[in-house]
SEKE-278331 format. One line per field, with one value per residue: residue number from 0; residue in three letters; x negated, y negated, z negated of N, C-alpha, C in turn. Coordinates in Angstrom, 1 decimal. Atoms other than C-alpha are relative to their C-alpha. Layout:
residues N
n (NUM, ...)
res (Ala, ...)
neast (X, ...)
nnorth (Y, ...)
nup (Z, ...)
caeast (X, ...)
canorth (Y, ...)
caup (Z, ...)
ceast (X, ...)
cnorth (Y, ...)
cup (Z, ...)
//
This chain:
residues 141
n (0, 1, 2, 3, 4, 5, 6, 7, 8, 9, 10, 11, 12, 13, 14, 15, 16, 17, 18, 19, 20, 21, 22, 23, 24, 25, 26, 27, 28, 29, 30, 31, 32, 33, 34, 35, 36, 37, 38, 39, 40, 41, 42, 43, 44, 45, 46, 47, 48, 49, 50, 51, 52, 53, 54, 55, 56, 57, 58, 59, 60, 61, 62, 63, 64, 65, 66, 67, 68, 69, 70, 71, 72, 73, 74, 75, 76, 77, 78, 79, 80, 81, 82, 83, 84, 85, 86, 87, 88, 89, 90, 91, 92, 93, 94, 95, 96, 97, 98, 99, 100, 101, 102, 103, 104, 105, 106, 107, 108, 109, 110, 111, 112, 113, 114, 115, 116, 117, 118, 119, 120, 121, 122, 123, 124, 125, 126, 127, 128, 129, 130, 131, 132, 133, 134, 135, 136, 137, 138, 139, 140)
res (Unk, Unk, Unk, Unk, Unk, Unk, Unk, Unk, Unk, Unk, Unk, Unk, Unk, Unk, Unk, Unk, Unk, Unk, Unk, Unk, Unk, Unk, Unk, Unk, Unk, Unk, Unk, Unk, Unk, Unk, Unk, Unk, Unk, Unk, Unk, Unk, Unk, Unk, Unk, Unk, Unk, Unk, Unk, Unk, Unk, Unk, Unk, Unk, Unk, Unk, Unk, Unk, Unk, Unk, Unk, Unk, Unk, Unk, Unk, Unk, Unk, Unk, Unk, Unk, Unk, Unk, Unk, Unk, Unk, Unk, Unk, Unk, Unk, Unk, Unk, Unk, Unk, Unk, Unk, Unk, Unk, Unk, Unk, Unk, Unk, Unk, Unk, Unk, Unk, Unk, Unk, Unk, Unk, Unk, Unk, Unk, Unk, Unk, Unk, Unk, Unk, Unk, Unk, Unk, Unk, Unk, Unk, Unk, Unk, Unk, Unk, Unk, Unk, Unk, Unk, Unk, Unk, Unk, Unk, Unk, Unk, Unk, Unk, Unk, Unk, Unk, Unk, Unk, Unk, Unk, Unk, Unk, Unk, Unk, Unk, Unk, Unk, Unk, Unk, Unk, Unk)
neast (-0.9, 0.9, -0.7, 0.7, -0.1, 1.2, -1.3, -1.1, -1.2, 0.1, -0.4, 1.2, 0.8, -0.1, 0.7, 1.5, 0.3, -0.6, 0.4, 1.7, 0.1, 0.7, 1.0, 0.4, -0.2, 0.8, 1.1, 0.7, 0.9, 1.4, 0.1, 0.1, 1.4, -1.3, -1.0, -0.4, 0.9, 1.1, -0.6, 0.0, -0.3, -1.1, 0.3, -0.8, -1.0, -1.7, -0.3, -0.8, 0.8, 0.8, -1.5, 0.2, 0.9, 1.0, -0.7, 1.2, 1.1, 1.4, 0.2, -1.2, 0.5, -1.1, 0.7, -0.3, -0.3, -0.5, -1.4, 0.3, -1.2, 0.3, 1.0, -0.7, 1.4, -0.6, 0.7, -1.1, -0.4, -0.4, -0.2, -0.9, 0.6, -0.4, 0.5, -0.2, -0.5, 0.1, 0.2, 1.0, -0.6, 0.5, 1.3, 1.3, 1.6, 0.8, 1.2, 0.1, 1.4, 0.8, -0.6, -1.0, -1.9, -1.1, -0.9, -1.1, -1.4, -1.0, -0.1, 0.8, 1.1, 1.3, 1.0, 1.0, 1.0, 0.6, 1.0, 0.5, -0.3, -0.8, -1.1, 0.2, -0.5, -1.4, -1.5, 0.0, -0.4, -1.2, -0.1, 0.0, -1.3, -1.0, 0.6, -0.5, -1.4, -0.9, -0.5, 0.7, -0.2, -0.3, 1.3, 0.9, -1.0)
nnorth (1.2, 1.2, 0.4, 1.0, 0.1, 1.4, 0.5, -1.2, -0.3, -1.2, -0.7, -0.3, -0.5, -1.4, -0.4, -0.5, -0.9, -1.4, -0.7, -0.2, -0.2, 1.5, 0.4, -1.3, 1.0, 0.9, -1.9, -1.0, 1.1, -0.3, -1.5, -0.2, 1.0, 1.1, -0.8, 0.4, -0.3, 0.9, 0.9, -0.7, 0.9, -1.3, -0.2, -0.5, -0.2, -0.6, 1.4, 0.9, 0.9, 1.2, 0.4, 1.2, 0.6, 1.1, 1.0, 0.6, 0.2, -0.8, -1.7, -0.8, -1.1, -0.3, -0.8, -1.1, -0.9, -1.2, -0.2, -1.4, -0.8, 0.0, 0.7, 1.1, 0.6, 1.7, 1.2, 1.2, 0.4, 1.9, -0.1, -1.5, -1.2, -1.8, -1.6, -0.5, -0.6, -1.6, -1.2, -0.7, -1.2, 0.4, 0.5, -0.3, 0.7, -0.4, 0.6, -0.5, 0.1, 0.2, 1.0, 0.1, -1.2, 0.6, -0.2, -0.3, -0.3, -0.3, 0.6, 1.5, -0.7, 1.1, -0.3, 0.9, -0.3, -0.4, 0.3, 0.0, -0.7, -0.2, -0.5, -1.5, 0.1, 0.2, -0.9, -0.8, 0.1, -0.2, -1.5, -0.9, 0.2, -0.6, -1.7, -0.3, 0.2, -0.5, -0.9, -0.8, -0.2, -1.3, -0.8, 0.5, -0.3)
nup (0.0, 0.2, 0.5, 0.6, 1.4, 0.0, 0.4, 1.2, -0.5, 0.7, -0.7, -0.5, 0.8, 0.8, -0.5, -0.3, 1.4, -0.7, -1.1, 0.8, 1.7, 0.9, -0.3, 1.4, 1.3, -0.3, 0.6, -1.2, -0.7, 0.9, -0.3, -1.1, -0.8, -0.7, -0.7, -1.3, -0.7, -0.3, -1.4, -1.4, -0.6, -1.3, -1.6, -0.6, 0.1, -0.5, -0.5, 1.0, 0.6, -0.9, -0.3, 0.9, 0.2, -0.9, 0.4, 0.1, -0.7, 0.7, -0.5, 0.2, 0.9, 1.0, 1.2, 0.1, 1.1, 0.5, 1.3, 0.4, -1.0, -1.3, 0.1, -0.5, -0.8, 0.1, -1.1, -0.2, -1.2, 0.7, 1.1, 0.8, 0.3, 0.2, 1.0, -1.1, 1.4, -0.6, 0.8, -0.4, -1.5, -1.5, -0.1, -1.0, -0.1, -0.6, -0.1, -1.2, -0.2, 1.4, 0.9, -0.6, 1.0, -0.4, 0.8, -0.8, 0.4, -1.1, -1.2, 0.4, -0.1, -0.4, -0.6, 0.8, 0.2, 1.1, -0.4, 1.7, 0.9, 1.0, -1.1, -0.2, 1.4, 0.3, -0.6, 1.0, 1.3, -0.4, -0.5, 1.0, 0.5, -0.8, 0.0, 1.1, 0.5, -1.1, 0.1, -1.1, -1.1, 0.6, -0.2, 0.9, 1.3)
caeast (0.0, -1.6, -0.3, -1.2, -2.1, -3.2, 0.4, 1.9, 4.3, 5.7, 7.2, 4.3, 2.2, 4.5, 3.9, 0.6, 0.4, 2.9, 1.1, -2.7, -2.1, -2.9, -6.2, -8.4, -8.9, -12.0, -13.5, -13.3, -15.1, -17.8, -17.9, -17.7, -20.9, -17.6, -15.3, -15.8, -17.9, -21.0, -19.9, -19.3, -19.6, -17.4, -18.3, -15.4, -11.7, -7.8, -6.1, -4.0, -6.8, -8.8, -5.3, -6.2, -9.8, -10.3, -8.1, -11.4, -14.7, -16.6, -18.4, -15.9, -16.6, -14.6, -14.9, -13.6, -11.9, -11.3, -7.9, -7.0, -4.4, -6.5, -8.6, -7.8, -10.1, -9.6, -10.9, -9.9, -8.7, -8.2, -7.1, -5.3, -6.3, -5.4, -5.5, -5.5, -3.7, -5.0, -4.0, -6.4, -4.1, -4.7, -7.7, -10.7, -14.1, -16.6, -20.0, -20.5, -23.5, -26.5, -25.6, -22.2, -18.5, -15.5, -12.5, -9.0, -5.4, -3.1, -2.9, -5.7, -9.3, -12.5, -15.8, -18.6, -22.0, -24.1, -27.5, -28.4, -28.7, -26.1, -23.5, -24.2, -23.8, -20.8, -18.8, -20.6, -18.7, -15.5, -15.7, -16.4, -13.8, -11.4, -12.6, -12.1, -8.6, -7.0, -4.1, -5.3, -4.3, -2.7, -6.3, -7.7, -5.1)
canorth (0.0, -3.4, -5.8, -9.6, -10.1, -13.7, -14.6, -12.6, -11.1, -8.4, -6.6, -6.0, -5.2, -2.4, -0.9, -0.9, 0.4, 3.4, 4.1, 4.2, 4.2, 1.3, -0.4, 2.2, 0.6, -1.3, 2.5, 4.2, 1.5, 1.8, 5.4, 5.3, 2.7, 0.2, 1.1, -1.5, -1.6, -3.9, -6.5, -4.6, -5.9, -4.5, -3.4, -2.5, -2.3, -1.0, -3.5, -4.5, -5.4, -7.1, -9.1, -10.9, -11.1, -12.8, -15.7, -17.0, -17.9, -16.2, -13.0, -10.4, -8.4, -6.6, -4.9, -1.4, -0.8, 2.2, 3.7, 6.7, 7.9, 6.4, 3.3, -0.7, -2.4, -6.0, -8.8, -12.3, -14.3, -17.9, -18.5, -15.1, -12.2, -8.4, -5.3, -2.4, 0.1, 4.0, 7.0, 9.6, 12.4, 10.0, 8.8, 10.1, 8.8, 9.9, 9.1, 8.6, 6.8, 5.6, 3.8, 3.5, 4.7, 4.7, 4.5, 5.7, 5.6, 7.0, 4.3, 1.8, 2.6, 0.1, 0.6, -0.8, -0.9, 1.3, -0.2, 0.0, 2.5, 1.5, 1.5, 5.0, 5.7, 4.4, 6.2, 9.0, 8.3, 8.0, 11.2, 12.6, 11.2, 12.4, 16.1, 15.9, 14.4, 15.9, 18.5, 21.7, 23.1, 26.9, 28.3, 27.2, 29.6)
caup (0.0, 0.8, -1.1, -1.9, -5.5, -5.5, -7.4, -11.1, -10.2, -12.5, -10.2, -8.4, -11.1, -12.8, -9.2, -8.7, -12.1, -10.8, -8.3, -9.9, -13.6, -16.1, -16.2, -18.7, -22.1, -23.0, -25.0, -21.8, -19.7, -21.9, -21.5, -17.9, -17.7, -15.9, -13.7, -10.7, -8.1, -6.9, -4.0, -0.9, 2.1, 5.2, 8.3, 9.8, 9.6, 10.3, 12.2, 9.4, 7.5, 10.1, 10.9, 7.8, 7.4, 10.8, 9.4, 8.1, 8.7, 5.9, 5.3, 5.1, 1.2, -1.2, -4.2, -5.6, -9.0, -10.8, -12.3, -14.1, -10.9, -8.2, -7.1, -5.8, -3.2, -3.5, -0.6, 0.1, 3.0, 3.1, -0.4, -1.4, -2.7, -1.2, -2.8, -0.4, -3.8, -2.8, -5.2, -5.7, -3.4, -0.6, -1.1, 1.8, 1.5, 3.8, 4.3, 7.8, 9.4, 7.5, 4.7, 5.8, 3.3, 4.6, 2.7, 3.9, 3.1, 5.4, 8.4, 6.4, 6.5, 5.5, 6.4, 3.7, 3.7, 0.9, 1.4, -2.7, -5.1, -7.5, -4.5, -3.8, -7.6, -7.8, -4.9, -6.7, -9.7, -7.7, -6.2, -9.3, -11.3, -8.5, -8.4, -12.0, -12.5, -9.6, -9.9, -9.8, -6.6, -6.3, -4.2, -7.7, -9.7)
ceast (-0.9, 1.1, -0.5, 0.3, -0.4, 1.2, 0.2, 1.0, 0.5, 0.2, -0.7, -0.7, 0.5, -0.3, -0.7, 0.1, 1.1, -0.9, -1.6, -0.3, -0.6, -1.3, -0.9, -0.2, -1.6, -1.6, -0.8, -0.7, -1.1, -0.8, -0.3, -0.7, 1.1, 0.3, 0.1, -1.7, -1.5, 0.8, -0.6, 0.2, 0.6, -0.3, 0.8, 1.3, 1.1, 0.7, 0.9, -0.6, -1.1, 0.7, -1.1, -1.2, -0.8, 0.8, -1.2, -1.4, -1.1, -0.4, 0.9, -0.9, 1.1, -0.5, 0.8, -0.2, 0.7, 1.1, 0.0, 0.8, -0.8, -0.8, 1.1, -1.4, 1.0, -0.7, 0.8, 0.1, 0.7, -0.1, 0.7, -0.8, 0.8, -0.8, 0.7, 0.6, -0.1, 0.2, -0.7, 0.5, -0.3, -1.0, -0.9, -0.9, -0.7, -0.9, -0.5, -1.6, -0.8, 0.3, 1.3, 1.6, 1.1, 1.1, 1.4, 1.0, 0.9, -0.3, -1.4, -1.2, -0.7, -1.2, -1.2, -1.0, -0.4, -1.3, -0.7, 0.2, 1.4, 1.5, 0.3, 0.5, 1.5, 1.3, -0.5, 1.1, 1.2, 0.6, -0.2, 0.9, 1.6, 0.1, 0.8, 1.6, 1.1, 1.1, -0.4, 1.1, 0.5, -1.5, -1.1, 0.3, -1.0)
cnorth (-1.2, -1.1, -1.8, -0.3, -1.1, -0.5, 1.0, 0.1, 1.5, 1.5, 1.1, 1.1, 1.2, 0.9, 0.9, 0.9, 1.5, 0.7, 0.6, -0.2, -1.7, 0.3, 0.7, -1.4, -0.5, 1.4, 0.5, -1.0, 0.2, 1.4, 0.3, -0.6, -0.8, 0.6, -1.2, 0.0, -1.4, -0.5, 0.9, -0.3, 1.3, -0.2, 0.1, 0.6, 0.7, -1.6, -0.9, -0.8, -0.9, -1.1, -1.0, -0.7, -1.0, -1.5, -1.0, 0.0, 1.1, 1.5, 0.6, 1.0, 0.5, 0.7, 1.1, 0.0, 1.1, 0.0, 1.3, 0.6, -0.8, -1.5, -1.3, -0.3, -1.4, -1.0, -0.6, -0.3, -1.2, -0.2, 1.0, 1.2, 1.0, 0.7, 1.2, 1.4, 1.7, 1.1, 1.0, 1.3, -0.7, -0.6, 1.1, -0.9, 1.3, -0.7, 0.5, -0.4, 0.0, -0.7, -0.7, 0.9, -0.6, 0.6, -0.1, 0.2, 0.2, -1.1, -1.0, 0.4, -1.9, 0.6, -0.8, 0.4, 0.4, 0.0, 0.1, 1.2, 0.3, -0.2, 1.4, 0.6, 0.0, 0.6, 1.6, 0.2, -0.1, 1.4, 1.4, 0.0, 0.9, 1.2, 0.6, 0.0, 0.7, 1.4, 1.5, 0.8, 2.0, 1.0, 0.2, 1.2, 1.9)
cup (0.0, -0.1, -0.5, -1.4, -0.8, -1.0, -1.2, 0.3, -0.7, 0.4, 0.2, -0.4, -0.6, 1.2, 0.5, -1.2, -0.1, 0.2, -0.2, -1.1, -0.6, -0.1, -1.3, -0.7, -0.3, 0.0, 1.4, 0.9, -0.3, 0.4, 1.1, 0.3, 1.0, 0.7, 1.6, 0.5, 0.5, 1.3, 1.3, 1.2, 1.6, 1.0, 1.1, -0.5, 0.5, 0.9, -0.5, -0.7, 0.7, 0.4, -1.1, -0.4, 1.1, -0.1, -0.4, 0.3, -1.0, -0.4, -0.8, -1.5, -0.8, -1.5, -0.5, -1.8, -0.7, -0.8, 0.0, 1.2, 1.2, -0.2, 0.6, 0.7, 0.4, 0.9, 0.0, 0.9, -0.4, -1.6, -1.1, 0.1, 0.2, -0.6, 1.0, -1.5, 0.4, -1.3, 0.4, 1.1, 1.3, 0.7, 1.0, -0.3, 0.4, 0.6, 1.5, 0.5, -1.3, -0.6, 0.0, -0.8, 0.4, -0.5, 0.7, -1.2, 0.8, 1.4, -0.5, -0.3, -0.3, -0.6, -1.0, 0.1, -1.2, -0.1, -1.2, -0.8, -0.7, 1.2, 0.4, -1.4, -0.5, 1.0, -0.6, -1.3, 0.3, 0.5, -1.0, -1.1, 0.6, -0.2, -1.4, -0.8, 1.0, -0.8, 0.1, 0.9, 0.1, 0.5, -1.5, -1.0, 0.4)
//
């Protein structure tokens, strides 16, 4: 679901927070060494999301935080902030070229560079979160 979040809106917010769980508490943060990501900058988009970031002039980045039911990837445009809202069942990430993660939600896909350690790290830490919280599945039984 891509959604602009630049406005409160409670609506909204109960949601998001459906759809990818409330924001962990300050403990588990801690625990998890944080839960968002290092500024990411995008290589390439969906054409919904490219729709909005060629509205402006400057360089296209985003950033990636964690929830207990799935993830948010947040970039701006002009003066408003989207949030692209992916639960972990529909989440894909795949590491395609070099240095290169691309993140998918059904029809919505973006493309970030992983040129740094602690980028790499960190979809580590998503992928491993996921693994772990996932349903287990009946091949599992």
């Amino acid at each position: 679901m891509l959604v602009n979040v630049s406005y409160n809106n409670r609506d909204l917010t109960r949601k998001i927070d459906n759809e990818v769980g409330k924001p962990f508490m300050l403990k588990e943060r801690w625990a998890m060494n944080g839960i968002g990501s290092p500024k990411l900058f995008i290589t390439e988009t969906s054409i919904e999301i490219g729709n909005l970031l060629l509205l402006d002039n400057n360089l296209n980045s985003c950033n990636v935080e964690m929830r207990p039911k799935g993830i948010i990837v947040r970039f701006r445009s002009l003066l408003e902030t989207y949030a692209l809202v992916i639960p972990y069942y529909k989440l894909t990430i795949y590491k395609g070229d070099l240095a290169i993660y691309s993140i998918f939600r059904d029809h919505y896909f973006i493309k970030v560079k992983s040129d740094t350690k602690a980028i790499q790290k960190f979809f580590k830490k998503i992928l491993d979160f996921k693994a772990d919280n996932l349903p287990t599945s009946i091949e599992d039984l």
